[in-house]
C-alpha positions as a Markdown table, in Angstrom:
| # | Residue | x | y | z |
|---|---|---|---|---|
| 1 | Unk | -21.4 | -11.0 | 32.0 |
| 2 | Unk | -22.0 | -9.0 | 28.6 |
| 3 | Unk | -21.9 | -5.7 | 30.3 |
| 4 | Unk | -18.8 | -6.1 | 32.3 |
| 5 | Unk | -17.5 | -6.4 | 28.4 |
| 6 | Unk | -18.7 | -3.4 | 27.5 |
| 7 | Unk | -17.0 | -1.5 | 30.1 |
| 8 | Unk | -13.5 | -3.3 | 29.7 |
| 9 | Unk | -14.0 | -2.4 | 26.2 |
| 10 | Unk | -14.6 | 1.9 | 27.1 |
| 11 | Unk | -11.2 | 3.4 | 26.3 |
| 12 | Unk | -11.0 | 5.9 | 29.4 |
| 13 | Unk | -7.3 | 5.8 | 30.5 |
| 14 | Unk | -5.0 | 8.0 | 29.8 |
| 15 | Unk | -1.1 | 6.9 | 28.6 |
| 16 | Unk | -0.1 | 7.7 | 32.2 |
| 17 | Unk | -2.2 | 5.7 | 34.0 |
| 18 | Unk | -1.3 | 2.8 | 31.3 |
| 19 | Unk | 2.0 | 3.4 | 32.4 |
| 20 | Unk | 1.7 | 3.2 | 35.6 |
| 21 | Unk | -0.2 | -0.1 | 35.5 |
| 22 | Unk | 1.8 | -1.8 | 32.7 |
| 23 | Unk | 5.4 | -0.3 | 34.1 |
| 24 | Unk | 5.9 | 0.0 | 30.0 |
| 25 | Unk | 7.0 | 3.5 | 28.9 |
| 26 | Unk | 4.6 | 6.1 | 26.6 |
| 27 | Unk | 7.4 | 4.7 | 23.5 |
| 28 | Unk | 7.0 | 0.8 | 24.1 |
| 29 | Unk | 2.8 | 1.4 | 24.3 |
| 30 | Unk | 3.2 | 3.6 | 21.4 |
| 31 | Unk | 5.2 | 0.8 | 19.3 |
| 32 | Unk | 2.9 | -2.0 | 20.3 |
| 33 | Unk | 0.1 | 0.1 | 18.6 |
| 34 | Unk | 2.0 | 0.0 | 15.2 |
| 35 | Unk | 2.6 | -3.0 | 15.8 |
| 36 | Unk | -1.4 | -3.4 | 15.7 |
| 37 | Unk | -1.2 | -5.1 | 19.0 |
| 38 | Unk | -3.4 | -2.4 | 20.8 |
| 39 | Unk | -5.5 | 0.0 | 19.2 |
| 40 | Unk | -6.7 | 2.8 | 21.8 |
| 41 | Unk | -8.8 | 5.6 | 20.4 |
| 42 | Unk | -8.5 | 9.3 | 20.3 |
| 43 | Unk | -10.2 | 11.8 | 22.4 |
| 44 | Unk | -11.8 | 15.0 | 20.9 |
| 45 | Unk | -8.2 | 16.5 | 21.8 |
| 46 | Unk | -6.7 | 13.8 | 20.2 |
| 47 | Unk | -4.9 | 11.8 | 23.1 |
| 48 | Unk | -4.9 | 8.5 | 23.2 |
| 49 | Unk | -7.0 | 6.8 | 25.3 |
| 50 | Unk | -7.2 | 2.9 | 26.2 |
| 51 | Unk | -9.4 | 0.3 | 27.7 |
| 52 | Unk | -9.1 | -2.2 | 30.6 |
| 53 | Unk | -8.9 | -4.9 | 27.2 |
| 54 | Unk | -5.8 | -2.6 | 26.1 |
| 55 | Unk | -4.2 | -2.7 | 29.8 |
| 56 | Unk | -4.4 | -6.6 | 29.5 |
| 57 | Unk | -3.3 | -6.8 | 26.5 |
| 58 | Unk | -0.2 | -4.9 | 27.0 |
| 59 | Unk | 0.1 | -6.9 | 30.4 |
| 60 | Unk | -0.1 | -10.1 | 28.3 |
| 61 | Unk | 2.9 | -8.8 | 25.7 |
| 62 | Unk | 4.6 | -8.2 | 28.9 |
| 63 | Unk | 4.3 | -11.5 | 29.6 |
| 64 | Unk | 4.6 | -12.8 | 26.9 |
| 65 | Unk | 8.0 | -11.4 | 26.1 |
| 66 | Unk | 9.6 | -12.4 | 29.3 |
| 67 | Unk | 8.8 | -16.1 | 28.4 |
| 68 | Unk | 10.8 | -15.8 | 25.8 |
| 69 | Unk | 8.0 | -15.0 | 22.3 |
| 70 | Unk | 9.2 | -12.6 | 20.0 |
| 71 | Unk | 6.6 | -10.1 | 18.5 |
| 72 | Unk | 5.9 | -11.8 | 15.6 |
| 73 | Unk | 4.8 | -14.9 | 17.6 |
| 74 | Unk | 2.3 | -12.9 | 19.6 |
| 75 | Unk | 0.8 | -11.4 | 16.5 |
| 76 | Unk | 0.4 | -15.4 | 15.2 |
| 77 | Unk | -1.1 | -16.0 | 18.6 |
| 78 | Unk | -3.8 | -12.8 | 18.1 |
| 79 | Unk | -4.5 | -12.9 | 14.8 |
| 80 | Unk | -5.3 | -17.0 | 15.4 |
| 81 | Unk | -7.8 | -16.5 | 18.3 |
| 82 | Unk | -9.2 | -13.9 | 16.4 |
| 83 | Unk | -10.1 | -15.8 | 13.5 |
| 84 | Unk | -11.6 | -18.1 | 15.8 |
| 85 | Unk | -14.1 | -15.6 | 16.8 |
| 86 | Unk | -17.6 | -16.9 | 16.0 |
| 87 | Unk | -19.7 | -15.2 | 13.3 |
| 88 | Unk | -22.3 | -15.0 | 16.1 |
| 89 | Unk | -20.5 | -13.7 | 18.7 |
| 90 | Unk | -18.9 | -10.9 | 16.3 |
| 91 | Unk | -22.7 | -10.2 | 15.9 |
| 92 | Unk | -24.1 | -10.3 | 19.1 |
| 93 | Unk | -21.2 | -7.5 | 19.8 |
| 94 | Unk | -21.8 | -5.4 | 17.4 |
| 95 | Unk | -25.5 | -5.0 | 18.1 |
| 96 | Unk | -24.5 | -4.6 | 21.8 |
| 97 | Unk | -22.1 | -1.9 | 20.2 |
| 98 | Unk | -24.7 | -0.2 | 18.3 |
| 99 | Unk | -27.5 | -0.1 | 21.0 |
| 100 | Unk | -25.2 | 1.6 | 23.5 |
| 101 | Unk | -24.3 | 4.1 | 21.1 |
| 102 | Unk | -27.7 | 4.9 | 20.1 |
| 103 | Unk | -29.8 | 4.5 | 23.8 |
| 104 | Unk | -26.9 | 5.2 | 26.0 |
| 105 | Unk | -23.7 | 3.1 | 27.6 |
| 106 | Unk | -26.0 | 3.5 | 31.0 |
| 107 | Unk | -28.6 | 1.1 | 30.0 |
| 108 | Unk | -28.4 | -2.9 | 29.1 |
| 109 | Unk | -29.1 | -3.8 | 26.3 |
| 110 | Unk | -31.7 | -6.3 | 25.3 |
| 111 | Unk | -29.1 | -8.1 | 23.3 |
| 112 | Unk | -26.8 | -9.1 | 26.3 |
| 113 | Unk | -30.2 | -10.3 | 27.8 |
| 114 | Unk | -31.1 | -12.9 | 25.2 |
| 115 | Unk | -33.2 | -11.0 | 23.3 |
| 116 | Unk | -33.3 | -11.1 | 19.7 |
């Protein structure tokens, strides 16, 4: 479903919490972000704060790692699937994006309905 996307994609976790449910440390999350594989964003104080998207992502470095890939595989891996995102998808997101922002994250919008 569209809107269960939408609230994967809300960064409200603090580092702590993705600490506790990654078992990384605040320094490996921190160097996987300049690494570009997460991107949380700031707070109005600043702090970092991530999304369900950025807890499975790190999970899947995790994972990834143990099997044996080395970073710059798993960027490889990323950056291909992302390419491979559909013009119409990266769309249909964005609008879904935009209407939240203006009407509210409460509400569903008319775009995840099929509406156009």
């Amino acid at each position: 479903m569209v809107e269960d996307d939408v609230l994967r994609r809300r960064a409200v976790l603090p580092i702590g919490t993705v600490m506790t449910l990654t078992t990384l440390t605040a320094r490996q999350i921190r160097y996987f972000e300049a690494q570009g594989l997460v991107k949380p964003l700031r707070n109005a104080g600043n702090h970092r704060m991530y999304s369900l998207n950025d807890v499975d992502s790190l999970i899947a470095i995790v994972n990834q790692r143990r099997s044996g890939m080395t970073l710059a595989d798993i960027k490889r891996v990323r950056e291909h699937k992302q390419q491979h995102t559909s013009d119409a998808t990266a769309r249909r997101l964005l609008r879904e994006e935009l209407y939240n922002q203006r009407f509210g994250q409460s509400g569903q919008s008319p775009y995840s309905q099929g509406f156009h």
